[in-house]
Legacy VTK file of the C-alpha trace (Angstrom):
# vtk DataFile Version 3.0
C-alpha trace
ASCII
DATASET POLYDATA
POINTS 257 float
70.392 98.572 79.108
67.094 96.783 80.524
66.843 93.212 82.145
65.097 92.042 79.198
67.661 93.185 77.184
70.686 91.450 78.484
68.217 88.326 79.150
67.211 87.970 75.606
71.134 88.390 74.601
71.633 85.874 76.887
68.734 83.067 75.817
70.278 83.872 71.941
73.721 82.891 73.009
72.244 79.606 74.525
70.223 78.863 71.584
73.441 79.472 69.432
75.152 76.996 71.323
73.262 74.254 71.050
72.293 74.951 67.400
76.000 74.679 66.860
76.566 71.512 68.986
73.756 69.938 66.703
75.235 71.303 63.855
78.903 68.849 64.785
76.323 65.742 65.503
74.720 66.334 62.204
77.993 66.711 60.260
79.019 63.294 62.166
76.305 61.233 61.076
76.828 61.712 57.313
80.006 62.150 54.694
78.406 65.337 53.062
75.637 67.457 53.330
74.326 70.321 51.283
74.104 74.099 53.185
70.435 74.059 52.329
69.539 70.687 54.025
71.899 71.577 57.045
69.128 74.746 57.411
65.978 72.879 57.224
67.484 70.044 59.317
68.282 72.918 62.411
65.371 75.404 60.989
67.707 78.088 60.623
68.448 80.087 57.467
71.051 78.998 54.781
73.325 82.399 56.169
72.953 81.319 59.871
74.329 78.227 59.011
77.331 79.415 56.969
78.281 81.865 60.278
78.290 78.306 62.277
80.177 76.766 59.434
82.769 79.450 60.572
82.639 79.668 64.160
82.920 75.221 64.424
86.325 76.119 61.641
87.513 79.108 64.633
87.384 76.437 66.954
89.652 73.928 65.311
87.134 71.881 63.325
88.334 70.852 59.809
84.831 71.655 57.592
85.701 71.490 54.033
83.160 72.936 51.147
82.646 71.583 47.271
81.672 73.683 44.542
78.388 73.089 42.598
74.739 73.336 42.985
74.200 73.289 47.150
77.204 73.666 48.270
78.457 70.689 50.015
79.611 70.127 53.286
82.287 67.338 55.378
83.725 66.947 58.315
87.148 65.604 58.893
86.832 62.854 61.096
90.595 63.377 62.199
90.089 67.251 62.931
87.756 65.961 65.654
89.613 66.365 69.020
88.462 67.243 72.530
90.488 70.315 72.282
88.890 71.769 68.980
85.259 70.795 70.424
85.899 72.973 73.210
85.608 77.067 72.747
87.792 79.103 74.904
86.108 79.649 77.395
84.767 76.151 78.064
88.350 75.197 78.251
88.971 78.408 80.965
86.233 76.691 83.193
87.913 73.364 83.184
91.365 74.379 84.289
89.410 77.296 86.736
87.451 74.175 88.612
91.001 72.104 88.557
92.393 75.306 90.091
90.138 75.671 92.475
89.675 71.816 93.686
94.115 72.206 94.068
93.388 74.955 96.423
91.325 73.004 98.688
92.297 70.694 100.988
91.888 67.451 99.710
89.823 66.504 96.625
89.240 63.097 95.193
90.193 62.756 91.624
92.333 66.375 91.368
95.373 64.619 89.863
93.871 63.293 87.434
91.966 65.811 86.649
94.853 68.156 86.382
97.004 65.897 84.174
93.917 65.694 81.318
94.010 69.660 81.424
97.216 70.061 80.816
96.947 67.392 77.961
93.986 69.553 76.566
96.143 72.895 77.075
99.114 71.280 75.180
96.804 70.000 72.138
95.367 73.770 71.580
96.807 75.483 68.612
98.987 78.814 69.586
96.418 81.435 69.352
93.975 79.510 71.290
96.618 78.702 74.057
97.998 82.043 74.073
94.366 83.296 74.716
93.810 81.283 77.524
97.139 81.617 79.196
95.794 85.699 78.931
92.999 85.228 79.992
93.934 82.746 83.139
96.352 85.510 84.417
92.915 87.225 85.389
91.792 84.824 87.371
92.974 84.364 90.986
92.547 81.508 93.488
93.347 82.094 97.289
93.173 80.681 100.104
89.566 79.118 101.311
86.905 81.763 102.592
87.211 82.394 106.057
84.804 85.467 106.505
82.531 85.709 109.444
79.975 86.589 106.800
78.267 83.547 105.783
77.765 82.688 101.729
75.038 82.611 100.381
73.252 81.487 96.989
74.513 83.879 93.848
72.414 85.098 91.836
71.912 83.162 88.532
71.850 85.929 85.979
75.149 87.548 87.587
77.284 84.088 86.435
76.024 84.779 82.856
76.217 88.884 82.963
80.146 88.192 84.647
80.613 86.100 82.088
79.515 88.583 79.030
81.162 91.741 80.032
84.512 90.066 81.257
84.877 88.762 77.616
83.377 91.223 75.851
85.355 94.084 77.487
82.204 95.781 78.397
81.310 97.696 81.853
78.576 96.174 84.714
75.985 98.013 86.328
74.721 96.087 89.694
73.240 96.459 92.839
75.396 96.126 95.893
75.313 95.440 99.076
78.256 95.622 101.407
79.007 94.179 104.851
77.467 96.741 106.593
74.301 96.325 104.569
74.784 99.598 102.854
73.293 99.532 99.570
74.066 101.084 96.468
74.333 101.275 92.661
77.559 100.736 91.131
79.166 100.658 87.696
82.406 98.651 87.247
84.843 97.371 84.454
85.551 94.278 85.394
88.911 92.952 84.949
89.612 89.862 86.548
87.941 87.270 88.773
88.720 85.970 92.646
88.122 82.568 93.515
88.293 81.636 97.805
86.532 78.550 97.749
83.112 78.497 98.171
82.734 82.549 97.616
84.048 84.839 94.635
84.634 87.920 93.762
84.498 90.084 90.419
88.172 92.382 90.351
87.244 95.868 89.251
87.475 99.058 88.371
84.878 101.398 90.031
84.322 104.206 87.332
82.764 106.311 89.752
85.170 105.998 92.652
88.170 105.591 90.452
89.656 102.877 92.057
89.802 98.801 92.082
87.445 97.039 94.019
86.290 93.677 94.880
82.911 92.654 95.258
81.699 89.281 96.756
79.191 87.610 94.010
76.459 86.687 96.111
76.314 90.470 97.317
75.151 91.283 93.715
71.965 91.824 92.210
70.217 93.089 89.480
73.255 93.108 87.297
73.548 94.283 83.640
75.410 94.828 81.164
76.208 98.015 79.419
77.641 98.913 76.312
80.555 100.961 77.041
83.486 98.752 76.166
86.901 99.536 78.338
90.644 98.833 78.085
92.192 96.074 80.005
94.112 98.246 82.963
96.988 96.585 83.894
98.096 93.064 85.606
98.982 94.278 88.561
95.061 95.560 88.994
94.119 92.029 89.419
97.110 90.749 91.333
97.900 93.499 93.573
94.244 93.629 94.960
95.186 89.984 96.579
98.485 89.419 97.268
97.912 86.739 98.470
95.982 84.733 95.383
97.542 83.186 92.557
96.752 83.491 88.983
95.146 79.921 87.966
97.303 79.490 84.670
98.806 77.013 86.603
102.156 76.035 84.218
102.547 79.513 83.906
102.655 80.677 87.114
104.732 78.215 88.519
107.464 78.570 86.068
108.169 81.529 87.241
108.946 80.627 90.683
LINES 1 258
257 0 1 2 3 4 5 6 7 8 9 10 11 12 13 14 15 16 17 18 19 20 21 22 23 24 25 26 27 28 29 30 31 32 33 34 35 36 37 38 39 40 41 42 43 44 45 46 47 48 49 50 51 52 53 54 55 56 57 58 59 60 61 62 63 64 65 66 67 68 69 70 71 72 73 74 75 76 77 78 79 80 81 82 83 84 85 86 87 88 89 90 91 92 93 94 95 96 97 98 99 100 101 102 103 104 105 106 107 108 109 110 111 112 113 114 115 116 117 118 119 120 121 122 123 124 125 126 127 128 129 130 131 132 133 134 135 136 137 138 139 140 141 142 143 144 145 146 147 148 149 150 151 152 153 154 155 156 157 158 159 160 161 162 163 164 165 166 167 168 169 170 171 172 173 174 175 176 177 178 179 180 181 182 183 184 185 186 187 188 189 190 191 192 193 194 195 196 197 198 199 200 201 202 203 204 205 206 207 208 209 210 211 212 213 214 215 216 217 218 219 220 221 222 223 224 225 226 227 228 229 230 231 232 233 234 235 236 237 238 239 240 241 242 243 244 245 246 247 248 249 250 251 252 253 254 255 256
């Protein structure tokens, strides 16, 4: 697949987002609304609309409907928490950042931090939290970099195309460059993420080499995504290629040990 391709994918999700965020500030404002003037009010069709009717009701919000000429919609106040606001993987990159400001040495505000995750954790509903506590197995956070290989600035499109194919299930094509400065052209199903403060790395599969592999982020460019969806492989991919890590699901983890 082109750049322009996987950018456009990416500006749509973006503009989704925020159509959808406007969409939760509009149902605020009034007791009902009709379908039709929730589409001119966002300039979106009357269908569009309906799809983020039912994405806002996936993610916890209470949106009821009345019969009868326009269809009217209103939001439960009461089905308005920070936890139902808050998609999966918004709530991923909240406990990810608490995970990684526990692993370094001393950062202001951590505890408190740490206790309102595990408030929002606790107030997801089952599927969501059983989702995340999947997901957060796949995501490792070491010790703090010590390479002799300085880091350096990561390539903006790579967060988004990591991102995409990571929870889509679908394989990454990238340029990379290795420690030697060898260069070459790799395709990967990427299966988990590794976090040593300030660098990380995408967990892998190499499809061509047939074997897991890590590769530092800021060693990436010109990454895309393909369409060639892949089964996750299993856990002991992701752990075993750094013993050393820990998987960032933080409750989880440690009642096991």
């Amino acid at each position: 697949m082109s750049k322009y391709g996987t950018n456009y994918r990416y500006s749509r999700s973006v503009r989704t987002a925020e159509r959808r965020d406007e969409l939760v500030r509009l149902l605020r404002r009034r007791t009902s609304w009709t379908l039709e003037a929730l589409a001119n009010q966002l300039k979106a069709s009357r269908r569009t609309i309906a799809r983020d009717v039912d994405a806002l009701r996936d993610r916890g919000f209470e949106v009821r409907g009345t019969t009868g000429p326009g269809g009217g919609l209103r939001l439960e106040p009461t089905s308005v928490m920070v936890s139902s606001q808050l998609a999966t993987e918004e709530v991923v990159g909240l406990v990810l950042s608490v995970a990684v400001a526990r692993a370094t040495s001393s950062m202001p505000f951590a505890a408190g931090a740490e206790s309102a995750i595990k408030k929002i954790e606790s107030a997801l509903p089952p599927q969501r939290a059983s989702q995340l506590q999947i997901f957060m197995e796949r995501v490792l956070v070491g010790d703090s970099y010590r390479d002799c290989w300085p880091a350096h600035a990561v390539d903006a499109r790579f967060l988004a195309v990591f991102e995409e194919a990571f929870t889509t299930r679908r394989t990454l094509s990238f340029a990379y460059q290795d420690r030697n400065g060898r260069r070459t052209r790799r395709e990967v199903e990427p299966h988990g993420l590794l976090v040593r403060p300030p660098v990380w790395y995408a967990i892998a599969w190499d499809t061509r080499k047939d074997a897991p592999r890590l590769f530092r982020a800021d060693r990436v460019r010109r990454p895309e995504v393909n369409e060639r969806q892949f089964l996750p492989r299993p856990d002991q991919l992701v752990t075993g290629v750094c013993p050393d890590a820990r998987p960032s699901g933080s409750r989880r983890s440690e009642s096991r040990r």
